[in-house]
One Martini backbone bead per residue (centre of mass of N, CA, C, O) as a GRO file, in nm:
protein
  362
    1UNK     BB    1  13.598  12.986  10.841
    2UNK     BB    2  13.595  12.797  10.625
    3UNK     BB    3  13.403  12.782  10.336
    4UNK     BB    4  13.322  12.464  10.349
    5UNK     BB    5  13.243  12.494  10.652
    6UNK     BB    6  12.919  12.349  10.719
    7UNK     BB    7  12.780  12.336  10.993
    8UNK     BB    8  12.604  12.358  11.290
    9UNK     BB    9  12.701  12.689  11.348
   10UNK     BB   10  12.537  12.817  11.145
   11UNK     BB   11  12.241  12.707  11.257
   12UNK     BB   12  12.300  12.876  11.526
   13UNK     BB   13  12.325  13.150  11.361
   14UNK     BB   14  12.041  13.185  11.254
   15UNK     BB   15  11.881  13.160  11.498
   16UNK     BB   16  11.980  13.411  11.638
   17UNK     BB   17  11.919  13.610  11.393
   18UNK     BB   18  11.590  13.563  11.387
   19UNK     BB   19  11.558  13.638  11.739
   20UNK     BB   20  11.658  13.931  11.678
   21UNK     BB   21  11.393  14.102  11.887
   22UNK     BB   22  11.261  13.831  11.978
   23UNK     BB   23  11.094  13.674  12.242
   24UNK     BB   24  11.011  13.422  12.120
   25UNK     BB   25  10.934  13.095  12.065
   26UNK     BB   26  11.040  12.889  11.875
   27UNK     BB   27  10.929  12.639  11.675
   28UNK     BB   28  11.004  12.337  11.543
   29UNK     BB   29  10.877  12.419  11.226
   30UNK     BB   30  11.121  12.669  11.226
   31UNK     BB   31  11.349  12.519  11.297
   32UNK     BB   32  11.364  12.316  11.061
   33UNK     BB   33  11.362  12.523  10.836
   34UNK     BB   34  11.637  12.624  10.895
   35UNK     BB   35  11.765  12.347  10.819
   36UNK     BB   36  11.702  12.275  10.546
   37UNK     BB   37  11.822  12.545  10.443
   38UNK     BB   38  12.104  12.479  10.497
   39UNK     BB   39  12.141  12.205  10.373
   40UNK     BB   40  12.082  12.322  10.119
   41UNK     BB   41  12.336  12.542  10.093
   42UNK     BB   42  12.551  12.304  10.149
   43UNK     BB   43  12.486  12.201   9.870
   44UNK     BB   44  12.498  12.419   9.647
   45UNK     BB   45  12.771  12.438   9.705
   46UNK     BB   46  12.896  12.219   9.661
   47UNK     BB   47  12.822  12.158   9.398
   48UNK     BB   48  12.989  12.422   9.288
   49UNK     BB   49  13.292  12.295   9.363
   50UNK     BB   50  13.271  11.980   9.283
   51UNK     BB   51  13.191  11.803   9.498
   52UNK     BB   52  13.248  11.610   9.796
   53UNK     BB   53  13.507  11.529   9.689
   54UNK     BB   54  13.651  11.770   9.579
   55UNK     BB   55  13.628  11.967   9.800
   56UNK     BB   56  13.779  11.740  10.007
   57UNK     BB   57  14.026  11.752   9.859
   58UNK     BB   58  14.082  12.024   9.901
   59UNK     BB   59  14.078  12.082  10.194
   60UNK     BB   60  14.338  11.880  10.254
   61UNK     BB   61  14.524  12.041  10.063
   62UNK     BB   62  14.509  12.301  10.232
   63UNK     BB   63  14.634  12.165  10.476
   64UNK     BB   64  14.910  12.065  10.346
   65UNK     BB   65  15.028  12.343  10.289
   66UNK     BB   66  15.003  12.463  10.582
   67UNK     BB   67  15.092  12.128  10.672
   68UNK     BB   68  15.289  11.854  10.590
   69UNK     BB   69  15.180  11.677  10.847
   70UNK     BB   70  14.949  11.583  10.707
   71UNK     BB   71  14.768  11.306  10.686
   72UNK     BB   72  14.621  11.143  10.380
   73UNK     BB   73  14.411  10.862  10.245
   74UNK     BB   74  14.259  10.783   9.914
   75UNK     BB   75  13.971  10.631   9.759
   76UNK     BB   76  13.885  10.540   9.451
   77UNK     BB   77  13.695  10.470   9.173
   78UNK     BB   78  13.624  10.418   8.828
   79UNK     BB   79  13.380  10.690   8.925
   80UNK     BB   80  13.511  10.867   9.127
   81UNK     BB   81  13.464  10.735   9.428
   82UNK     BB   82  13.455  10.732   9.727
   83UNK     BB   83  13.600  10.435   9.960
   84UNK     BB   84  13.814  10.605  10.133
   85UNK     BB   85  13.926  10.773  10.412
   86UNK     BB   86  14.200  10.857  10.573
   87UNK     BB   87  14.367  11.046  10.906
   88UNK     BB   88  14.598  11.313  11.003
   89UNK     BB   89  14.700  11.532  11.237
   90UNK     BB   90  14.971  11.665  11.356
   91UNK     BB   91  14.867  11.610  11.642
   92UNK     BB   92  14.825  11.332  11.603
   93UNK     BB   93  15.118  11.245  11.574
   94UNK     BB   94  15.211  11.305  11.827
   95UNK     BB   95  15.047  11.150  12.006
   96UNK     BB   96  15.164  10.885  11.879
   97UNK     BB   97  15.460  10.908  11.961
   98UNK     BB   98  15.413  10.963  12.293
   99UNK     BB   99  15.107  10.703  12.315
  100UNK     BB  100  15.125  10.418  12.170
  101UNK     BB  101  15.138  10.177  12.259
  102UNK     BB  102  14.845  10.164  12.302
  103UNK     BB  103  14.576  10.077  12.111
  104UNK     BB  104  14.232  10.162  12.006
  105UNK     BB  105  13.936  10.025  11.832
  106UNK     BB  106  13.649  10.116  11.623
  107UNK     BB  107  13.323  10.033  11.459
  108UNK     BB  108  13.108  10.274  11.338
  109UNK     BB  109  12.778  10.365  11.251
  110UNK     BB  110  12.534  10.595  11.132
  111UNK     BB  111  12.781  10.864  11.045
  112UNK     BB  112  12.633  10.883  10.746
  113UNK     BB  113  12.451  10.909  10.415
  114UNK     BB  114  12.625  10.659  10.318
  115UNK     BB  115  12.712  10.430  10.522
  116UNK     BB  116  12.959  10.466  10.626
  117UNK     BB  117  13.229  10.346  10.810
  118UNK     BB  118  13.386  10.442  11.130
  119UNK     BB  119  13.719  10.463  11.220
  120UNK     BB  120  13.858  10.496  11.543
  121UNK     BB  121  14.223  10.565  11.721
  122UNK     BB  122  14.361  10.536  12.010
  123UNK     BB  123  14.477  10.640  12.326
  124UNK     BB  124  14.679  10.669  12.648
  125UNK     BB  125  14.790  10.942  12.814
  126UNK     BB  126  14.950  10.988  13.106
  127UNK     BB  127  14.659  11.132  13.226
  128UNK     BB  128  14.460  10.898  13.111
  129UNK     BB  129  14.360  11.018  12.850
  130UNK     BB  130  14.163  10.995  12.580
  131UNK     BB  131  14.326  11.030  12.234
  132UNK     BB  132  14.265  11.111  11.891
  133UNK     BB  133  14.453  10.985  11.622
  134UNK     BB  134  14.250  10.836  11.411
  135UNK     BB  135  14.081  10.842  11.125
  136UNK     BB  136  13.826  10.612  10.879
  137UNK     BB  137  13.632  10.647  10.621
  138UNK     BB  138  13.454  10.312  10.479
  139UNK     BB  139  13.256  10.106  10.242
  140UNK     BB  140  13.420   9.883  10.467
  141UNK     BB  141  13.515   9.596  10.666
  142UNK     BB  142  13.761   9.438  10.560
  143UNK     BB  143  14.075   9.323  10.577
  144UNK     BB  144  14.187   9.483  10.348
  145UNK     BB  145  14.093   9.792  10.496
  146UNK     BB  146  14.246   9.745  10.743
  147UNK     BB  147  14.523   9.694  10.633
  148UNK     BB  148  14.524   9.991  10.504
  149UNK     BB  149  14.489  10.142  10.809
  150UNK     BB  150  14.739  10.026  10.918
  151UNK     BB  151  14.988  10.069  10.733
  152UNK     BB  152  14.953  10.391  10.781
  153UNK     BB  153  14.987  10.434  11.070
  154UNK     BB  154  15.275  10.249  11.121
  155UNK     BB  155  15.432  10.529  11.058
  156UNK     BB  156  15.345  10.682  11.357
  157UNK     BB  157  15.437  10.493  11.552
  158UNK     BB  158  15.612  10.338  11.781
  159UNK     BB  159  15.830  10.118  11.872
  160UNK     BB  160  15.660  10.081  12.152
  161UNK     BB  161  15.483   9.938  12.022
  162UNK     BB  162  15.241   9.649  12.179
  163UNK     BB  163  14.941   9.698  12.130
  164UNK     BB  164  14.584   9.597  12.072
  165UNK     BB  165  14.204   9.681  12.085
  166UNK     BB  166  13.929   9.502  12.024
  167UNK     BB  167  13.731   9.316  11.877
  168UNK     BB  168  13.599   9.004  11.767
  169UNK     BB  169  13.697   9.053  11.452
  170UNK     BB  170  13.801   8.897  11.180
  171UNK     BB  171  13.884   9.153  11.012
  172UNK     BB  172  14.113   9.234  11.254
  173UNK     BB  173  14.252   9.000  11.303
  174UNK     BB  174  14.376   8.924  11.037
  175UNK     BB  175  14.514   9.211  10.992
  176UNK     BB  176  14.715   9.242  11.251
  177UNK     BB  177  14.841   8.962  11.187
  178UNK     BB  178  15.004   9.094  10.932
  179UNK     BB  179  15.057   9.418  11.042
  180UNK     BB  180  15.110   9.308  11.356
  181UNK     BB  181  15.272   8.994  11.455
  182UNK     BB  182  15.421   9.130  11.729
  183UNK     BB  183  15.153   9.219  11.850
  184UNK     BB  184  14.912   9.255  12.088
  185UNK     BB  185  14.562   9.131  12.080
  186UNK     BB  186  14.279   9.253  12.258
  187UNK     BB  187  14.024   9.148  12.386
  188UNK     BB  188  13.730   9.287  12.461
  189UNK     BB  189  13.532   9.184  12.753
  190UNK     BB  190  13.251   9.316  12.685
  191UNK     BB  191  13.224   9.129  12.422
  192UNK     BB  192  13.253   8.869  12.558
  193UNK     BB  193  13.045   8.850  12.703
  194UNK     BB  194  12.830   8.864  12.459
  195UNK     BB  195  12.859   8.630  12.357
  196UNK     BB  196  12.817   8.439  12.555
  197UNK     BB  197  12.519   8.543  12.629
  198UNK     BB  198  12.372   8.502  12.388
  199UNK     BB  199  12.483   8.160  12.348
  200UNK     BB  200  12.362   8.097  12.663
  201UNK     BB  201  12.175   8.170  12.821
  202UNK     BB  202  11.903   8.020  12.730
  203UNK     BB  203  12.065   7.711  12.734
  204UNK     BB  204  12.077   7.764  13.061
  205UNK     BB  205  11.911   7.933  13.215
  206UNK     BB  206  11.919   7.936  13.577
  207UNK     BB  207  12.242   7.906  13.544
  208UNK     BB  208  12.383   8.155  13.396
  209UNK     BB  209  12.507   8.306  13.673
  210UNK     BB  210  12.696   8.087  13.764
  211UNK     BB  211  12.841   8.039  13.562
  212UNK     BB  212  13.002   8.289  13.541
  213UNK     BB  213  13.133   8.324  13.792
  214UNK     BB  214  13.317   8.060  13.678
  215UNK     BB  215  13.442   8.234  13.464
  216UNK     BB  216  13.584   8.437  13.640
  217UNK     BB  217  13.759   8.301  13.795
  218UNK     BB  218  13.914   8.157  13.575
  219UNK     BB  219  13.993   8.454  13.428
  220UNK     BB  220  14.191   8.502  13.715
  221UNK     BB  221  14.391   8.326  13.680
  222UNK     BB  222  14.771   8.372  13.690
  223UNK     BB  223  14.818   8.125  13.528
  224UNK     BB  224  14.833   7.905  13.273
  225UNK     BB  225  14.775   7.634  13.419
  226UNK     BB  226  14.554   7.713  13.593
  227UNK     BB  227  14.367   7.784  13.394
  228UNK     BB  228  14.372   7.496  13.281
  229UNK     BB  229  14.273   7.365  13.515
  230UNK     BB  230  14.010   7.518  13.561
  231UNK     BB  231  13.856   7.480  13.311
  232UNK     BB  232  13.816   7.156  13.312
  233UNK     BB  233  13.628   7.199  13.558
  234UNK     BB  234  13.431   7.415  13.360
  235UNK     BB  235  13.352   7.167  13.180
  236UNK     BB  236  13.251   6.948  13.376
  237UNK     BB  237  13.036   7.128  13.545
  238UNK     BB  238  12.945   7.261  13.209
  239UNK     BB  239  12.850   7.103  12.906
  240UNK     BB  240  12.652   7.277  12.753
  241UNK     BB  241  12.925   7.517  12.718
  242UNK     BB  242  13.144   7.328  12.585
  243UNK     BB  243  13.130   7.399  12.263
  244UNK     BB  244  13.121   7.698  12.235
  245UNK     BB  245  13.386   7.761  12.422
  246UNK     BB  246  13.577   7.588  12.244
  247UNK     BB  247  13.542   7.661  12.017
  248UNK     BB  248  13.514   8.032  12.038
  249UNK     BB  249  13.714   8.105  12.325
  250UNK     BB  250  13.974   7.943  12.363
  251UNK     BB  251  14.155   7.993  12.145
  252UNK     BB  252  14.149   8.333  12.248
  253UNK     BB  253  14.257   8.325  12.562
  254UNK     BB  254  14.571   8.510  12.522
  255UNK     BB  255  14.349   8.786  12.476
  256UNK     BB  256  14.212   8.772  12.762
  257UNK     BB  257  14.346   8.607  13.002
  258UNK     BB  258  14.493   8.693  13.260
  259UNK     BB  259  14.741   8.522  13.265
  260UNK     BB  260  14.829   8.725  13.028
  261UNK     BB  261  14.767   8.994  13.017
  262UNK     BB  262  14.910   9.034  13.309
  263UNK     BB  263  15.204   9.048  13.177
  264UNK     BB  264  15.124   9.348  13.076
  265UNK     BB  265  15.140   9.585  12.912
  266UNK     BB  266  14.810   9.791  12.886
  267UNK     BB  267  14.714  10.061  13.014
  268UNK     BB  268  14.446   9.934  13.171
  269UNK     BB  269  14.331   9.756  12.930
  270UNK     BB  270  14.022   9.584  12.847
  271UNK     BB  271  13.878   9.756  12.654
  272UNK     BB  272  13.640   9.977  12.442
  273UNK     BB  273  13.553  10.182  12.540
  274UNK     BB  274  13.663  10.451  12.522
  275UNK     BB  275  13.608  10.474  12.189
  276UNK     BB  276  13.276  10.423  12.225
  277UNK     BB  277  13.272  10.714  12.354
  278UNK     BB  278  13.351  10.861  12.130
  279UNK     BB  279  13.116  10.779  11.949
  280UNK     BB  280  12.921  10.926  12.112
  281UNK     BB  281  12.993  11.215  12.081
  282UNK     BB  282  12.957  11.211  11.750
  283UNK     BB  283  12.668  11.215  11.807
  284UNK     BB  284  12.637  11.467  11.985
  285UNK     BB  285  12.776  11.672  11.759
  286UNK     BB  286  12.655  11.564  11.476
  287UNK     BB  287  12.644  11.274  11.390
  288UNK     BB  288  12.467  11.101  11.097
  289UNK     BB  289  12.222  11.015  10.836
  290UNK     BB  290  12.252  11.340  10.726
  291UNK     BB  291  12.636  11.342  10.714
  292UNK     BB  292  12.836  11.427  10.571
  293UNK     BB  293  13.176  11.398  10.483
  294UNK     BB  294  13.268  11.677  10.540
  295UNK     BB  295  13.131  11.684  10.829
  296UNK     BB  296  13.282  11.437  10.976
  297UNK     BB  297  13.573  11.582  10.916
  298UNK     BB  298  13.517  11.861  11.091
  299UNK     BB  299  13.396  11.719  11.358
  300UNK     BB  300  13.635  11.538  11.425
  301UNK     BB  301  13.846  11.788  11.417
  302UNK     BB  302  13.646  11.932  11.633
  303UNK     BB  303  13.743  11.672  11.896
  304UNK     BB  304  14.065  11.714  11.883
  305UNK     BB  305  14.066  11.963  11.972
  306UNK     BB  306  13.934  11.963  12.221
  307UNK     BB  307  14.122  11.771  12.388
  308UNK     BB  308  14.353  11.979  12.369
  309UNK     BB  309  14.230  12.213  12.508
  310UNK     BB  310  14.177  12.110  12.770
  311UNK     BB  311  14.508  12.014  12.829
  312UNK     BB  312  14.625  12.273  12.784
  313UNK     BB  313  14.449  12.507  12.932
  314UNK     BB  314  14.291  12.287  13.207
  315UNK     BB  315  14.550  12.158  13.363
  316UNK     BB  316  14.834  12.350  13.326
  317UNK     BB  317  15.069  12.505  13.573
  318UNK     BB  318  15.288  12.805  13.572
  319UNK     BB  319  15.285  13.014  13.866
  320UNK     BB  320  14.958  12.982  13.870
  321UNK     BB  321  14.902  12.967  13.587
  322UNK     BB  322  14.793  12.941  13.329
  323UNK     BB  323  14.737  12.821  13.010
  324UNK     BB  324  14.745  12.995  12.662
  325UNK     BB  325  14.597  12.827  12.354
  326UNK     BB  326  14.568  12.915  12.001
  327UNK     BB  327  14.777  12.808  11.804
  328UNK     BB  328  14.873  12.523  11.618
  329UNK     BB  329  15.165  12.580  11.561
  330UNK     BB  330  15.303  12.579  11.780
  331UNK     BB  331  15.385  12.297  11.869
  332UNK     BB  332  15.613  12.262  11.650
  333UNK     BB  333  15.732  12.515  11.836
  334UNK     BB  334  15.745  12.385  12.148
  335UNK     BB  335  15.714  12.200  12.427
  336UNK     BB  336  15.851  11.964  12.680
  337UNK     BB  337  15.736  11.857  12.970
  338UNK     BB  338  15.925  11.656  13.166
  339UNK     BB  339  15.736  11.640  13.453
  340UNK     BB  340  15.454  11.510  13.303
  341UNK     BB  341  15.491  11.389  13.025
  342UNK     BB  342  15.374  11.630  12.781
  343UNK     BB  343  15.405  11.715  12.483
  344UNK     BB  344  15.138  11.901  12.473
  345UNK     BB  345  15.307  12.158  12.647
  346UNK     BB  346  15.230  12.482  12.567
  347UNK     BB  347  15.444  12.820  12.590
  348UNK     BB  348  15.428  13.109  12.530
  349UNK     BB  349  15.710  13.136  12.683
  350UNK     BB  350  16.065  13.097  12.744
  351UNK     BB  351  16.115  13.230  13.016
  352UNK     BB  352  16.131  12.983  13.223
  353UNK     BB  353  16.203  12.860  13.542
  354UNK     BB  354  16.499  12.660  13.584
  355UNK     BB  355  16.352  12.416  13.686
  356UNK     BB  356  16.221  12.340  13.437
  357UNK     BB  357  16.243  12.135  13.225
  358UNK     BB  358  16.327  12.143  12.882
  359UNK     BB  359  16.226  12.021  12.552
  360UNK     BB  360  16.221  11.979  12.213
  361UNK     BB  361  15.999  11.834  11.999
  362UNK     BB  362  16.166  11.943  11.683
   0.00000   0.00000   0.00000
């Protein structure tokens, strides 16, 4: 554990060392004090260190001389404030490298006690698993920001980059459009559905059920032109809900309707809901508004690395052996399986039968 790496682990092996001998079961009130105390000793390191901006860019650098893939970016402001930090590791590039082609991105609050907003940016490997490539967590969430984050991922994109997904947000929109003007940027269903949801249920109340299902008829329409025709029968069908649809829903048609949806790759993505279970899990491993900006960075480098894990170790056998991956080196000098085209698929040997080809990832 680097000296500086003080997380959750620290917590839970003081209260094994507290109850080493002692039979009893510890109550709330000293499990809490174990943790006051935790929390109070990973201040006063930080502080010793010169503060949690600085202990986090020397950690930071201390990856980059250790491996030059790591790639992050980061701004502070006039009083030396980090006001955004963007990265990525080494296994994160190549994951964007083998499986960019589309992209999902959300982003969640209340996952530091500084209350920056945490953006994490998904993809799906061709075991269809979803895989974080890339975190950033910054003190807004304007378009410059986000320009800002999309502009640094887009060296690490491959060529066949196609799609991005996101929610409704208009400064993801616009956004995208600037830095990716070329790429289909598709909107969530899940948030189209809570939008509708919100601002008609009330005013349309026991009719809104039925809209619904001839929304989603109309949704499903094959080509572009009958989409247009089943809309304006269901806008004359349902008046109330003219306004809303016209203003706020038809607009972007393009981004969300079966008509054009379905005819691209989008490798089966409709939703955010992905990276949505992503920003849950971060939550279960102790990101909270408690977590320092350090401890953030920590928690989700060891959710990338769980990802890697379950992948190299739990998925693929050759000769009947699981395989065993501990070197995080490895990768860089690995293998890739062209059998499964699993980029991350490194093996300990490198004598394996013949049957199977293998390439050189780097």
């Amino acid at each position: 554990m680097y000296k500086y790496q003080i997380h959750r682990d620290d917590l839970i092996i003081k209260i094994l060392k507290a109850a080493k001998g002692d039979e009893r079961y510890y109550n709330l009130r000293q499990i809490t004090n174990i943790m006051e105390q935790t929390r109070t000793d990973k201040h006063n390191h930080t502080t010793r260190e010169g503060g949690e901006v600085k202990t986090l860019m020397k950690r930071l650098g201390d990856l980059k001389n250790e491996d030059a893939d790591w790639e992050y970016r980061a701004d502070v402001d006039e009083t030396g404030t980090l006001t955004r930090l963007w990265w990525m590791s080494p296994y994160q590039r190549t994951l964007a490298k083998f499986h960019g082609e589309v992209l999902i991105l959300d982003v969640s609050e209340g996952r530091n006690m500084y209350d920056f907003y945490l953006t994490t940016f998904v993809v799906v490997d061709a075991e269809n698993n979803t895989r974080n490539i890339a975190y950033c967590i910054s003190e807004s969430q304007d378009g410059e920001t986000f320009e800002w984050m999309f502009r640094h991922l887009n060296h690490y994109l491959p060529a066949s980059f196609v799609a991005v997904f996101s929610d409704r947000d208009g400064a993801i929109a616009n956004a995208i459009e600037s830095v990716w003007p070329n790429v289909f940027h598709g909107i969530c269903l899940w948030h189209l559905h809570k939008c509708i949801v919100t601002n008609l249920a009330a005013k349309m109340g026991g009719r809104f059920k039925s809209f619904m299902w001839d929304f989603w008829k109309v949704y499903r329409q094959g080509s572009p032109a009958a989409f247009v025709h089943e809309w304006g029968n269901m806008i004359r069908r349902w008046p109330e809900s003219a306004d809303y649809l016209l203003t706020y829903i038809w607009p972007d048609r393009e981004k969300w309707a079966w008509a054009w949806v379905g005819m691209r790759f989008l490798a089966g993505i409709r939703t955010t809901g992905r990276v949505e279970s992503e920003h849950k899990q971060h939550k279960s491993a102790g990101l909270g508004r408690r977590s320092t900006i350090t401890e953030v960075f920590e928690i989700l480098n060891i959710r990338t690395s769980e990802q890697k894990d379950k992948e190299l170790a739990g998925r693929y056998q050759v000769g009947g052996q699981k395989c065993q991956i501990t070197d995080d080196s490895l990768l860089k000098r690995g293998i890739l399986f062209q059998g499964v085209l699993e980029p991350s698929f490194v093996l300990f040997w490198l004598s394996v039968v013949s049957v199977y080809r293998f390439t050189p990832i780097m």
